[in-house]
C-alpha positions as CSV (number, residue, x, y, z in Angstrom):
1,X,8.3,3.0,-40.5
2,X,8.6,-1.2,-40.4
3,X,11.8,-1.0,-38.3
4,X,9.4,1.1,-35.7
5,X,7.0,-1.8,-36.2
6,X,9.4,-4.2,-35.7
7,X,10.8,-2.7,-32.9
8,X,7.7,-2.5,-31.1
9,X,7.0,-6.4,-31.8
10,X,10.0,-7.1,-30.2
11,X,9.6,-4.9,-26.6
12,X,9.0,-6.7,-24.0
13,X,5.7,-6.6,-22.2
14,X,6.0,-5.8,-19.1
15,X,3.0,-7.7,-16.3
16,X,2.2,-5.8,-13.5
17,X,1.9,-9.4,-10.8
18,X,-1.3,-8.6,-9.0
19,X,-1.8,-9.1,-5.1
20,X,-4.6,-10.9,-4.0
21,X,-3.2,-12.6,-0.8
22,X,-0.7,-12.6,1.3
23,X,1.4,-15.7,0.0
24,X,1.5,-13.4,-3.8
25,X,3.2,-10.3,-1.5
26,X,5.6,-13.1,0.0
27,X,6.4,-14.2,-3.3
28,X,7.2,-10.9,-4.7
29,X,9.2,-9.4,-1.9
30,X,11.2,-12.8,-1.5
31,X,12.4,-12.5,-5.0
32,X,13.5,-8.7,-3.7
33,X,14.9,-9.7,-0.3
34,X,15.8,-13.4,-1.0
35,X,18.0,-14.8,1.7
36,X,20.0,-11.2,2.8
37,X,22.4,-11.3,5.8
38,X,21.1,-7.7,6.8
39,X,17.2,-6.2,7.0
40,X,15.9,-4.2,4.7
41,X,12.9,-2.6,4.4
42,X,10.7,-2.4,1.2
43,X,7.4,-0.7,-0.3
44,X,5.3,-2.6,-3.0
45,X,3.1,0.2,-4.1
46,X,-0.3,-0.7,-5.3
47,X,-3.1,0.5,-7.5
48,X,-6.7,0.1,-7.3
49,X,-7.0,-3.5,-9.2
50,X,-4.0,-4.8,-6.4
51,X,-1.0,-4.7,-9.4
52,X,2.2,-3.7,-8.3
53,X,2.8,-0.1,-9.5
54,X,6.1,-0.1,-8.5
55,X,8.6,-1.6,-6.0
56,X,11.1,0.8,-3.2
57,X,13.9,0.1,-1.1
58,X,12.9,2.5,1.9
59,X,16.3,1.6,4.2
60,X,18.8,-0.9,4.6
61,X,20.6,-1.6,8.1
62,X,22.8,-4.0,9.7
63,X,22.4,-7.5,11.1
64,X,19.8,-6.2,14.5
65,X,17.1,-4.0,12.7
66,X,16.1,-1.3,10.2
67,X,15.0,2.4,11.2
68,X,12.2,3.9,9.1
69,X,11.3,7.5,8.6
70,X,7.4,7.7,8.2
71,X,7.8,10.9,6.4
72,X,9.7,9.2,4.5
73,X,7.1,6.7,3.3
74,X,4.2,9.0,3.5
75,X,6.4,10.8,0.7
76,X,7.3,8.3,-1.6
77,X,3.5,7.3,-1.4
78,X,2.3,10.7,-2.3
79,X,4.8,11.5,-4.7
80,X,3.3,7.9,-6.7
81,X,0.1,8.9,-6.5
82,X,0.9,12.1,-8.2
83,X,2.7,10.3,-10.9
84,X,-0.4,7.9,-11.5
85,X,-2.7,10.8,-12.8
C-alpha cells in the first residue's frame, strides 16, 4: 500500500498549456514543427477552458505543400469529442 503512495508522489503531473492567443498556439506548435525542411500539418485539439486536449499530426509532405483530407479532420475531431465524455 506505501509503494502505491509513493508511486503516485512521484508521477509526473502532466499541465494541459492553455490557449488564450495566438502567440500561446505559435509557441506550442513551434515546439512540434520547429525548424522542419518539409510542411506538415498539425491539429491542437481544444476543450472548453482553451487547454490543449491533445496534439495530431494530420499529414506530412515534401518541400512545396501538404494535402489535407477534411474528412479526415472532421474525424479525428469527432472521434475526440467522443473520447472527452
Amino acid at each position: 500500500m506505501f509503494a502505491l503512495s509513493r508511486r503516485r508522489n512521484t508521477a509526473e503531473i502532466v499541465v494541459k498549456p492553455k490557449i488564450s492567443r495566438s502567440k500561446d498556439a505559435y509557441t506550442v506548435s513551434h515546439s512540434l514543427i520547429g525548424e522542419l525542411p518539409y510542411e506538415e500539418f498539425w491539429m491542437l485539439l481544444l476543450n472548453r477552458a482553451n487547454k490543449i486536449m491533445k496534439t495530431v499530426k494530420v499529414s506530412e509532405v515534401g518541400i512545396s505543400g501538404t494535402a489535407v483530407d477534411p474528412k479526415k479532420i472532421f474525424s479525428i475531431g469527432k472521434n475526440a469529442i467522443y473520447r472527452q465524455y
